[in-house]
Gaussian input, Z-matrix of N, CA and C with variables (Angstrom, degrees):
# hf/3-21g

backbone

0 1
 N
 C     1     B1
 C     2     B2     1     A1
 N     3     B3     2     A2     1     D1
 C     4     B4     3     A3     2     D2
 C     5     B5     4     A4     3     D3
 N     6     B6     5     A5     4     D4
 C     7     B7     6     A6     5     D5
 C     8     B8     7     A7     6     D6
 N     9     B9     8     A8     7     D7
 C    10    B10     9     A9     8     D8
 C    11    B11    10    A10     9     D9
 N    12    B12    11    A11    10    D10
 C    13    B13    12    A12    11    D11
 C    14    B14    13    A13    12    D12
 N    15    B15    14    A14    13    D13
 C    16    B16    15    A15    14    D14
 C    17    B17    16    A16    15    D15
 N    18    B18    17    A17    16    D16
 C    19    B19    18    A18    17    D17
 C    20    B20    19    A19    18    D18
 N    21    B21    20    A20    19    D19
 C    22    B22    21    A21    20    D20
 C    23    B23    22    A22    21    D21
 N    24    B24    23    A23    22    D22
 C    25    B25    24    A24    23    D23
 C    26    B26    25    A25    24    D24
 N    27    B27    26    A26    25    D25
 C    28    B28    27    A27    26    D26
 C    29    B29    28    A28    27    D27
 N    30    B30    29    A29    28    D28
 C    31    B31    30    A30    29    D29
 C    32    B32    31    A31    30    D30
 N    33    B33    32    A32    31    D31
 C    34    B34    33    A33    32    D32
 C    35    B35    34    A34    33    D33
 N    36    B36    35    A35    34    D34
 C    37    B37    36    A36    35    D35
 C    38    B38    37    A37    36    D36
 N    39    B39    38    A38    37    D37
 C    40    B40    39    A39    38    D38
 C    41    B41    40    A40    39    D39
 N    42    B42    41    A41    40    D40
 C    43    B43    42    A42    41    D41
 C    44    B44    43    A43    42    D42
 N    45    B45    44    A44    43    D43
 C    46    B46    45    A45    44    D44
 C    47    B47    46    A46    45    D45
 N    48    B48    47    A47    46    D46
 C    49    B49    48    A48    47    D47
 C    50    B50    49    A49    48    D48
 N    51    B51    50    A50    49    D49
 C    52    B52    51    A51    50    D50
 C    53    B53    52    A52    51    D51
 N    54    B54    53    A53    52    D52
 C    55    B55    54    A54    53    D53
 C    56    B56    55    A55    54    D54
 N    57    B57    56    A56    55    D55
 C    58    B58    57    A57    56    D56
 C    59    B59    58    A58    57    D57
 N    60    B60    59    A59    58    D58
 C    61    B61    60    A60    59    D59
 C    62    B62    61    A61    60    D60
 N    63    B63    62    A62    61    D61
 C    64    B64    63    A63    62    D62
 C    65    B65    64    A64    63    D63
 N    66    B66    65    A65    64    D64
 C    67    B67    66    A66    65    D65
 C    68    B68    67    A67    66    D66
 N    69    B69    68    A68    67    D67
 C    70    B70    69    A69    68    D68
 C    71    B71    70    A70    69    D69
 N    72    B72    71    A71    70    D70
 C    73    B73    72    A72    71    D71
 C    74    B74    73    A73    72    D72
 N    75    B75    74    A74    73    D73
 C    76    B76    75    A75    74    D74
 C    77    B77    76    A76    75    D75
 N    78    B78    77    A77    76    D76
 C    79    B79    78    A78    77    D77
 C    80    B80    79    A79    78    D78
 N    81    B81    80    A80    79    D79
 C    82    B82    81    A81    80    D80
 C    83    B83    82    A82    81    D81
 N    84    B84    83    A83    82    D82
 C    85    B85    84    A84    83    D83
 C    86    B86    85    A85    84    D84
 N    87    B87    86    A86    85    D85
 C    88    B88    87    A87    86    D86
 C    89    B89    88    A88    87    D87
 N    90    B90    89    A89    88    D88
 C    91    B91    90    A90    89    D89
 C    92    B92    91    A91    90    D90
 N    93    B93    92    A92    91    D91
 C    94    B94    93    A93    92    D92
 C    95    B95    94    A94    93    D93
 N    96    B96    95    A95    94    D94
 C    97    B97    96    A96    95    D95
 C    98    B98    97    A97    96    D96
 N    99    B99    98    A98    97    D97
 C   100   B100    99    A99    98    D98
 C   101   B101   100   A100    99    D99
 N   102   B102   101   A101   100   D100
 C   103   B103   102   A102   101   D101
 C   104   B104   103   A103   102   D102
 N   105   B105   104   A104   103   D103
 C   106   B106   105   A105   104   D104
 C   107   B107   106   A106   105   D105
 N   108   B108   107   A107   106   D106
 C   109   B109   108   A108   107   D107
 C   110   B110   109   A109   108   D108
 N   111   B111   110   A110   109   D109
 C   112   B112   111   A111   110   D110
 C   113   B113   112   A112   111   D111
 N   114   B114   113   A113   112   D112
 C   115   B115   114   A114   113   D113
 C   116   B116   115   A115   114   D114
 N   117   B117   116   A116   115   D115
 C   118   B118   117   A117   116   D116
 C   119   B119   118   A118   117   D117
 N   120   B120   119   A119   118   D118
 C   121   B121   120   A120   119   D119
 C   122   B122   121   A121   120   D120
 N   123   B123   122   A122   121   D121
 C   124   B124   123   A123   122   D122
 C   125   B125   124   A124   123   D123
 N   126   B126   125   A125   124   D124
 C   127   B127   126   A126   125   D125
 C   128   B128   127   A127   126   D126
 N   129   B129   128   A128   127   D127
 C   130   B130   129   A129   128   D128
 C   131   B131   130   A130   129   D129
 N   132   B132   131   A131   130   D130
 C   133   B133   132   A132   131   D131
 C   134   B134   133   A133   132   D132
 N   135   B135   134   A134   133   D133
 C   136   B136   135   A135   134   D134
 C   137   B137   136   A136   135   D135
 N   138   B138   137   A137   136   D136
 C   139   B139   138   A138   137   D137
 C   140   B140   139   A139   138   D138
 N   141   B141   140   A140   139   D139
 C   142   B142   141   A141   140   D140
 C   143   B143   142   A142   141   D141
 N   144   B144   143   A143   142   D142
 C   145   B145   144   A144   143   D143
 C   146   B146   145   A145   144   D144
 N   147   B147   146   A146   145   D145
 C   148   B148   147   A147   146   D146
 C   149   B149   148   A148   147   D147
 N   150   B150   149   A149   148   D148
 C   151   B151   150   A150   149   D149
 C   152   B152   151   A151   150   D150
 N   153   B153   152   A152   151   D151
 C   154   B154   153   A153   152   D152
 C   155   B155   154   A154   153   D153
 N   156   B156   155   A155   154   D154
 C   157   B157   156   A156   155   D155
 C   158   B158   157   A157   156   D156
 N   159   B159   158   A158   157   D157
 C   160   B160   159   A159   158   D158
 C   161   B161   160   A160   159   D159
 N   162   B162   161   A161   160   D160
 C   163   B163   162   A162   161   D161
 C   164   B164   163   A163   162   D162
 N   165   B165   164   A164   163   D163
 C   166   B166   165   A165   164   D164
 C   167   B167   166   A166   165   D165
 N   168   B168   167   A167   166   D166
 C   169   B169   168   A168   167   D167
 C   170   B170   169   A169   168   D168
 N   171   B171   170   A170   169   D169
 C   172   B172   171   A171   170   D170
 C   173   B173   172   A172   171   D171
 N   174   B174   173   A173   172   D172
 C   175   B175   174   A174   173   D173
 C   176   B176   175   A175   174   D174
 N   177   B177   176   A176   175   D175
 C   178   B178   177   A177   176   D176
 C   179   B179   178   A178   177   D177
 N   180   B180   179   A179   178   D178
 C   181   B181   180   A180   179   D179
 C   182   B182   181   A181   180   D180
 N   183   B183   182   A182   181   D181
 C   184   B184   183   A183   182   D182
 C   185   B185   184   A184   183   D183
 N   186   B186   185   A185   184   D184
 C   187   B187   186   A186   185   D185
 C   188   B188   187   A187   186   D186
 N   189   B189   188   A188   187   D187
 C   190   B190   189   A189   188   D188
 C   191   B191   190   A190   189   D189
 N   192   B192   191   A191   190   D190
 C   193   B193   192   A192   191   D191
 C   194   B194   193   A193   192   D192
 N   195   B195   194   A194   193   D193
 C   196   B196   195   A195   194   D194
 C   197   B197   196   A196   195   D195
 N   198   B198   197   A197   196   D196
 C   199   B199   198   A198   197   D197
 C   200   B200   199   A199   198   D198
 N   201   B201   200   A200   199   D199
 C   202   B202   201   A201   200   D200
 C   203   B203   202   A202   201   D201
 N   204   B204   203   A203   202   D202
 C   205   B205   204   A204   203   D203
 C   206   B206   205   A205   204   D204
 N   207   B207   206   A206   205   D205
 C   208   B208   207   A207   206   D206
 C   209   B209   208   A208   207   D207
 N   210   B210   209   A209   208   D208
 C   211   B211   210   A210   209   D209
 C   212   B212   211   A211   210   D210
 N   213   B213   212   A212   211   D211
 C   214   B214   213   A213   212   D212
 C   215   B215   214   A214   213   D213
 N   216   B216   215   A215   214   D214
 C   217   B217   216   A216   215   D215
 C   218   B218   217   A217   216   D216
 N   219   B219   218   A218   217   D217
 C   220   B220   219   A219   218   D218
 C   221   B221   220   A220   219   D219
 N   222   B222   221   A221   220   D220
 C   223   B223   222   A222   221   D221
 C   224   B224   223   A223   222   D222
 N   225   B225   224   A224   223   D223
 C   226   B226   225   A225   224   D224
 C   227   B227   226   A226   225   D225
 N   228   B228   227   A227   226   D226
 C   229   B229   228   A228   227   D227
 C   230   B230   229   A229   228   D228
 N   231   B231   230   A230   229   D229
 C   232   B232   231   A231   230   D230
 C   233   B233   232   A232   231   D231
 N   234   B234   233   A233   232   D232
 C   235   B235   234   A234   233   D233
 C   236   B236   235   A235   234   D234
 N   237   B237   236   A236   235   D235
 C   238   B238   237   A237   236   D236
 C   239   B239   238   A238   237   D237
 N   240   B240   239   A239   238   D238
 C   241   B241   240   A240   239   D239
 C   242   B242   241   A241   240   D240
 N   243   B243   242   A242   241   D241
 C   244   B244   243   A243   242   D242
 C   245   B245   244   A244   243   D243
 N   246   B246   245   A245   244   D244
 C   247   B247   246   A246   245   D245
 C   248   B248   247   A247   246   D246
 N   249   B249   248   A248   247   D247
 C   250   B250   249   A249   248   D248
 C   251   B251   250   A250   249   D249
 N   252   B252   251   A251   250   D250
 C   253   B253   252   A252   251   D251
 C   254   B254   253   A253   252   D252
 N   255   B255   254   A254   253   D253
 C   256   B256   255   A255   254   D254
 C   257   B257   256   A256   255   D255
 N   258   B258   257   A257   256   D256
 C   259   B259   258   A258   257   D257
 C   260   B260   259   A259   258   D258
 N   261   B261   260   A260   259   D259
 C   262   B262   261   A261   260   D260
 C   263   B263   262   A262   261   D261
 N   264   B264   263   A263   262   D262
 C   265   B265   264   A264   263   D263
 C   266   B266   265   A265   264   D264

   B1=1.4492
   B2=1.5224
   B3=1.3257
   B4=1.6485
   B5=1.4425
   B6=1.4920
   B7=1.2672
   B8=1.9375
   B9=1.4226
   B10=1.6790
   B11=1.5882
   B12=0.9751
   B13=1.4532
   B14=1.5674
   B15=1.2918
   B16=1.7567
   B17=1.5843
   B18=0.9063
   B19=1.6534
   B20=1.8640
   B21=1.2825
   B22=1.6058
   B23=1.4226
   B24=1.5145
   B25=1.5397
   B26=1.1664
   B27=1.4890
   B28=1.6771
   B29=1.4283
   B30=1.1623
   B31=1.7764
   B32=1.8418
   B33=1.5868
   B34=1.1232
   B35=2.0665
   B36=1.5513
   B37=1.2775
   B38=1.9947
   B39=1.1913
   B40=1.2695
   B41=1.8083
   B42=1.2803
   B43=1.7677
   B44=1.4123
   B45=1.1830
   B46=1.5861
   B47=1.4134
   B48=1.3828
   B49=1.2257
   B50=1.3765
   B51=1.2061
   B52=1.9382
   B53=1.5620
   B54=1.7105
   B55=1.4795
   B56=1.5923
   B57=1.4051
   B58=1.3220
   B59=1.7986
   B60=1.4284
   B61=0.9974
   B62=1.5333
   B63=1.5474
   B64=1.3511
   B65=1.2506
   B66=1.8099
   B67=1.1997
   B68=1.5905
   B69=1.6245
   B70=1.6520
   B71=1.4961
   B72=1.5362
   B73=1.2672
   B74=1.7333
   B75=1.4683
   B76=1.2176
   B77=1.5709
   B78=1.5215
   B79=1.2329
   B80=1.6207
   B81=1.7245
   B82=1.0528
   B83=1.6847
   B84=1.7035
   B85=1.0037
   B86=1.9705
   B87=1.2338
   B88=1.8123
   B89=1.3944
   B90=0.8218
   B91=1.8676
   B92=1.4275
   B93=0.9094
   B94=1.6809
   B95=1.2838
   B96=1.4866
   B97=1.1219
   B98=1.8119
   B99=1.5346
   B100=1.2907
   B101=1.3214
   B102=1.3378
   B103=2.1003
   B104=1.6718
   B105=1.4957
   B106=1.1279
   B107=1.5117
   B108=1.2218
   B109=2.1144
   B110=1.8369
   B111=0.9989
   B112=1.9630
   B113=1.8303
   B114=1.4560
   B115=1.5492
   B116=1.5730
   B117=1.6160
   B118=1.5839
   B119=1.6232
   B120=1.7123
   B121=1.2988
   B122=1.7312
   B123=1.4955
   B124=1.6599
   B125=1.3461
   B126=1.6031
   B127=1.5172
   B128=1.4299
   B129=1.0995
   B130=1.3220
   B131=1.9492
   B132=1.3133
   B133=1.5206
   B134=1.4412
   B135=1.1929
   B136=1.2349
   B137=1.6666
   B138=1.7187
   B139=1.3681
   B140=1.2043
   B141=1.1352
   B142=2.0428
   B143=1.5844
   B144=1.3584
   B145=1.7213
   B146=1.4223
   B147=1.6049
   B148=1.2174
   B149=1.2727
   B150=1.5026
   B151=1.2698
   B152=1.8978
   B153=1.2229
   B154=1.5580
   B155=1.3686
   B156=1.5489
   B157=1.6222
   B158=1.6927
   B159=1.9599
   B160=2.1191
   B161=1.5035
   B162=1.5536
   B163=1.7194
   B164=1.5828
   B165=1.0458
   B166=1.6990
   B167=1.5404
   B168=0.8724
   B169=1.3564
   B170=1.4685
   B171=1.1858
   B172=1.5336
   B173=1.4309
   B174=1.8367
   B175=2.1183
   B176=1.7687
   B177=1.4006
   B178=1.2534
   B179=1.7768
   B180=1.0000
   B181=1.8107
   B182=1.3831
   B183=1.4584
   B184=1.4817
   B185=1.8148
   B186=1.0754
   B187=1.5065
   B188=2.1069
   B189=0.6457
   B190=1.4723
   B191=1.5183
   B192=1.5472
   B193=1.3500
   B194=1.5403
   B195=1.5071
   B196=1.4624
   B197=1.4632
   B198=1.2240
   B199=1.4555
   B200=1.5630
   B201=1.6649
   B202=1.5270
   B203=2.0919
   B204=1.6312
   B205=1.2182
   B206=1.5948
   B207=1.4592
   B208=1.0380
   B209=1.5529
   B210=1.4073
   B211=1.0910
   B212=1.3903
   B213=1.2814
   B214=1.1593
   B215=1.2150
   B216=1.3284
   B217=1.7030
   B218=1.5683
   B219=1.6908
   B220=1.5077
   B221=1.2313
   B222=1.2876
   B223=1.6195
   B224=1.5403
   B225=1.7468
   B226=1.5044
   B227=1.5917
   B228=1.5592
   B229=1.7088
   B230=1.0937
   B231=1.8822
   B232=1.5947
   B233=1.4654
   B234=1.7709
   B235=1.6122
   B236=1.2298
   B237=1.6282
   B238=1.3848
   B239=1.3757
   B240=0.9562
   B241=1.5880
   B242=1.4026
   B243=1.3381
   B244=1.7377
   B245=1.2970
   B246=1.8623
   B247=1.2204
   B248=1.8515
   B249=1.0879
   B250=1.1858
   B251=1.6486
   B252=1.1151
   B253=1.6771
   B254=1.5103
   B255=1.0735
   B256=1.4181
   B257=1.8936
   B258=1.3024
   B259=1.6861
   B260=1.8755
   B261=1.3762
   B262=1.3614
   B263=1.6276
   B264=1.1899
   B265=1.5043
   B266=1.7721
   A1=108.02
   A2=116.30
   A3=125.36
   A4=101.34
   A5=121.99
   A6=128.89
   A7=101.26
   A8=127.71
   A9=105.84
   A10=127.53
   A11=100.59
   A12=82.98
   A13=94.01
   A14=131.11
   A15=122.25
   A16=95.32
   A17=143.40
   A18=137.88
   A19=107.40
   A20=111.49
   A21=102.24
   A22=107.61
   A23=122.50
   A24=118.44
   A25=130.92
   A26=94.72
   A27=118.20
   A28=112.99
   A29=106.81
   A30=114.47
   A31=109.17
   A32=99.18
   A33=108.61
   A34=131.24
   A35=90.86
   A36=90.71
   A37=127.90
   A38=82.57
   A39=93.41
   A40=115.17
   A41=92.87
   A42=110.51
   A43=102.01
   A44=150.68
   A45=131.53
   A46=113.81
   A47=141.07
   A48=147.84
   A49=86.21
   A50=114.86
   A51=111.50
   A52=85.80
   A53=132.06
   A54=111.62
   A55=100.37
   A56=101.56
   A57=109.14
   A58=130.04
   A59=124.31
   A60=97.16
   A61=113.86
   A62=138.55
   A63=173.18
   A64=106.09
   A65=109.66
   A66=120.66
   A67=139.07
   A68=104.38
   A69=100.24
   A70=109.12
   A71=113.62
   A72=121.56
   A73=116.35
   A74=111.41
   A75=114.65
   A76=108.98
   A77=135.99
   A78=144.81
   A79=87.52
   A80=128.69
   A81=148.59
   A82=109.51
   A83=101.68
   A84=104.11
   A85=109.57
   A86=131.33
   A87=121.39
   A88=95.63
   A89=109.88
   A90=133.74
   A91=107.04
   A92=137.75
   A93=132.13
   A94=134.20
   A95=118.01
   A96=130.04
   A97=109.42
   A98=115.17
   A99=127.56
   A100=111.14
   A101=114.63
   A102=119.21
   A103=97.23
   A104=135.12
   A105=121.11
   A106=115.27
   A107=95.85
   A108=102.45
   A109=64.12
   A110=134.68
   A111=141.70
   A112=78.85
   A113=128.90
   A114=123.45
   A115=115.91
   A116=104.67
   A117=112.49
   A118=106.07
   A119=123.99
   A120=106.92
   A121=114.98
   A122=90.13
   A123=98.67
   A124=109.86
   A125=134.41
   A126=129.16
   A127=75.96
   A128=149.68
   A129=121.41
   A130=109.13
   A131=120.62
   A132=121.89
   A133=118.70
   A134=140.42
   A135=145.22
   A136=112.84
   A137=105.78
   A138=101.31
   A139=117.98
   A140=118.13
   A141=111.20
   A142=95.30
   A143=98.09
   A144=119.78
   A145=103.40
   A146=94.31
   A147=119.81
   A148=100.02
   A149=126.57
   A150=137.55
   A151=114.38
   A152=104.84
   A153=113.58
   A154=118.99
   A155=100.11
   A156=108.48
   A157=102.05
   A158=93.56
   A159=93.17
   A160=78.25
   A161=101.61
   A162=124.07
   A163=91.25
   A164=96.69
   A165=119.39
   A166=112.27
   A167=130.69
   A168=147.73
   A169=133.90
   A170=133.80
   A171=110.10
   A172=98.08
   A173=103.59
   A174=112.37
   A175=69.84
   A176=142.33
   A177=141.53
   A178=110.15
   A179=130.25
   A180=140.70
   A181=79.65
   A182=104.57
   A183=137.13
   A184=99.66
   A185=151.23
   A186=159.94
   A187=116.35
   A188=111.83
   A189=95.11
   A190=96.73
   A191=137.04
   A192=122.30
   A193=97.32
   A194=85.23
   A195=98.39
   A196=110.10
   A197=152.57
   A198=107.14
   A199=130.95
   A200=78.51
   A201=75.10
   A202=118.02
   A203=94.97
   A204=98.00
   A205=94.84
   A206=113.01
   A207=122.51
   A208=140.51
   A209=121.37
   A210=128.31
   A211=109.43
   A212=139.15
   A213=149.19
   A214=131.00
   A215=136.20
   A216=159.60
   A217=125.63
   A218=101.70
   A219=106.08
   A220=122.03
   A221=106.65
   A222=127.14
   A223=107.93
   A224=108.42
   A225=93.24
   A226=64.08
   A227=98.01
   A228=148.96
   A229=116.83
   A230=131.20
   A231=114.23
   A232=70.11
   A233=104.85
   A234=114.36
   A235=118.94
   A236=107.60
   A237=109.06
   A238=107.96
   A239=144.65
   A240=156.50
   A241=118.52
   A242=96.95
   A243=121.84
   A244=107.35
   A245=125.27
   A246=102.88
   A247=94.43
   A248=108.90
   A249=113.70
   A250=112.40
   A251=109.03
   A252=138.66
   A253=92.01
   A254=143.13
   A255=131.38
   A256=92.26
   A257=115.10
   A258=135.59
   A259=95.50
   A260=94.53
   A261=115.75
   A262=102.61
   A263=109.15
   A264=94.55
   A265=130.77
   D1=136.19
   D2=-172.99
   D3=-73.09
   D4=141.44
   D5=172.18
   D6=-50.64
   D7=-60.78
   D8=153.91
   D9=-13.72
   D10=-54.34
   D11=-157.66
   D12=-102.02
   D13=-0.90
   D14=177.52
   D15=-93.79
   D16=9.10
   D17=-179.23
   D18=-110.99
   D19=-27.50
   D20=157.00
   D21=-74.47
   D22=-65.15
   D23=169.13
   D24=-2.55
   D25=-72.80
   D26=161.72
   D27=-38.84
   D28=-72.87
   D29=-170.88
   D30=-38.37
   D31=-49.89
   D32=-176.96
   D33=-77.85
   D34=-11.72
   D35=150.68
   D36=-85.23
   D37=-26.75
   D38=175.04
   D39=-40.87
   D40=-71.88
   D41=179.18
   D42=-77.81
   D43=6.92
   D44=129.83
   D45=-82.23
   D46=15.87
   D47=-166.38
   D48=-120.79
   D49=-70.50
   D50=177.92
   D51=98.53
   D52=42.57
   D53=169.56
   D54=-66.19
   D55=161.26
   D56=154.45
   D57=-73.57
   D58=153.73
   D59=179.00
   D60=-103.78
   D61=14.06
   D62=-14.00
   D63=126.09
   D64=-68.18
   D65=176.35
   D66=-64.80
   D67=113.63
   D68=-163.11
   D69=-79.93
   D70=171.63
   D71=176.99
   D72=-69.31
   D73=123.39
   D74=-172.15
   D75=-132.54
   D76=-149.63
   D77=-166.29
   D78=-86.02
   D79=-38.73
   D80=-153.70
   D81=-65.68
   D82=-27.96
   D83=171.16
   D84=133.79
   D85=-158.16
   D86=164.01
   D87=-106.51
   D88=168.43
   D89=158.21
   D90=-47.82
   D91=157.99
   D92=136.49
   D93=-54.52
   D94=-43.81
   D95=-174.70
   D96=-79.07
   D97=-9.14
   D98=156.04
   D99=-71.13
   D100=-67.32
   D101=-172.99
   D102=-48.26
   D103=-36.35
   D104=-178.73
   D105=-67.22
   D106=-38.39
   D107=-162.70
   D108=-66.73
   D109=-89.22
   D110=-127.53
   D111=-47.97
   D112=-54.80
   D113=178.54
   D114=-32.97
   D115=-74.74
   D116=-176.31
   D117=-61.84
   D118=-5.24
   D119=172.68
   D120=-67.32
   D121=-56.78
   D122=-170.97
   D123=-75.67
   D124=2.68
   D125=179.24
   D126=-92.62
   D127=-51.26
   D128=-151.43
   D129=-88.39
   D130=-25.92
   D131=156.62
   D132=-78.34
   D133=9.39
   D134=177.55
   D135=-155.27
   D136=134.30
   D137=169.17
   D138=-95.93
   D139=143.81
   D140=162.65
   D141=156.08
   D142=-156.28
   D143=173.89
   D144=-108.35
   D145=153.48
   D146=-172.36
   D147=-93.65
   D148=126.90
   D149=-173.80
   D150=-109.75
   D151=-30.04
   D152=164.18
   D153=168.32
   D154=154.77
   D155=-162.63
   D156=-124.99
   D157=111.28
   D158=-171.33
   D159=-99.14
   D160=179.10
   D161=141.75
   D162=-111.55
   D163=153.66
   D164=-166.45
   D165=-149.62
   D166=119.69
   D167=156.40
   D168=-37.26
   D169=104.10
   D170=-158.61
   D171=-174.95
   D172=102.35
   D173=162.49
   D174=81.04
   D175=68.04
   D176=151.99
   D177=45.02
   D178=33.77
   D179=-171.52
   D180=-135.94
   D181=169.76
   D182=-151.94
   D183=-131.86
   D184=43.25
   D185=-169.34
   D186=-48.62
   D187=147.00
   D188=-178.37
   D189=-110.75
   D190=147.32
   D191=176.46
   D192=-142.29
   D193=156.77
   D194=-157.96
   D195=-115.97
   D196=70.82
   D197=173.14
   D198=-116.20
   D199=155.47
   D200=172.40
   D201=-142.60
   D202=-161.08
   D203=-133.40
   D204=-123.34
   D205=106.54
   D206=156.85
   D207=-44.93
   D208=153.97
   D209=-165.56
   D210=-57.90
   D211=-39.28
   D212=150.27
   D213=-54.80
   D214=17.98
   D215=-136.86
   D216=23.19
   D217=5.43
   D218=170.54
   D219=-66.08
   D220=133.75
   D221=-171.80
   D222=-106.94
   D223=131.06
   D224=-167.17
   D225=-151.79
   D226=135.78
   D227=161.02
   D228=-67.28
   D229=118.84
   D230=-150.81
   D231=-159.83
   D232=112.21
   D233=153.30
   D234=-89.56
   D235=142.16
   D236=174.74
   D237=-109.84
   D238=175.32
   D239=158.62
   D240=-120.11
   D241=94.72
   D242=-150.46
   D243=-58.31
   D244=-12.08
   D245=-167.95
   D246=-115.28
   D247=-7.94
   D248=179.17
   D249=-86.24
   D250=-41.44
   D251=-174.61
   D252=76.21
   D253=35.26
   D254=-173.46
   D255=-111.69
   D256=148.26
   D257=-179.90
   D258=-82.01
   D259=135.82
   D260=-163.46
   D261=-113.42
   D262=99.29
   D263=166.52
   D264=-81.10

């Protein structure tokens, strides 16, 4: 699925999920409306398809990671920091 068309998806699970946007990242899991912003981060710094979206654990924070998969079948790993939405190297 094209990073296009997984970022409405997204949006739209979001608002049948009913996350809050209030609610911080905990053991419980991110928000939705976080995994999307960490989505539209790396579709817009990276081109290709989206190959899969973890929460991941990492330095005791909760990270959302993304990767995906270039036109050439390279796969590149892109953390977000769900409350910041900023890419974590």
């Amino acid at each position: 699925m094209s990073v296009r068309r997984l970022v409405p998806f997204a949006a739209a699970l979001a608002l049948a999920v009913g996350a809050p946007a209030v609610m911080a990242a905990d053991d419980r899991g991110v928000p939705a409306d976080q995994v999307i912003t960490a989505i539209e981060t790396v579709a817009s710094a990276h081109q290709g398809n989206i190959k899969d979206v973890e929460i991941d654990e990492k330095d005791n924070r909760l990270l959302v990671e993304v990767t995906v998969v270039d036109a050439d079948g390279n796969e590149t790993e892109v953390r977000v920091d769900p409350q910041t939405g900023q890419i974590v190297k």
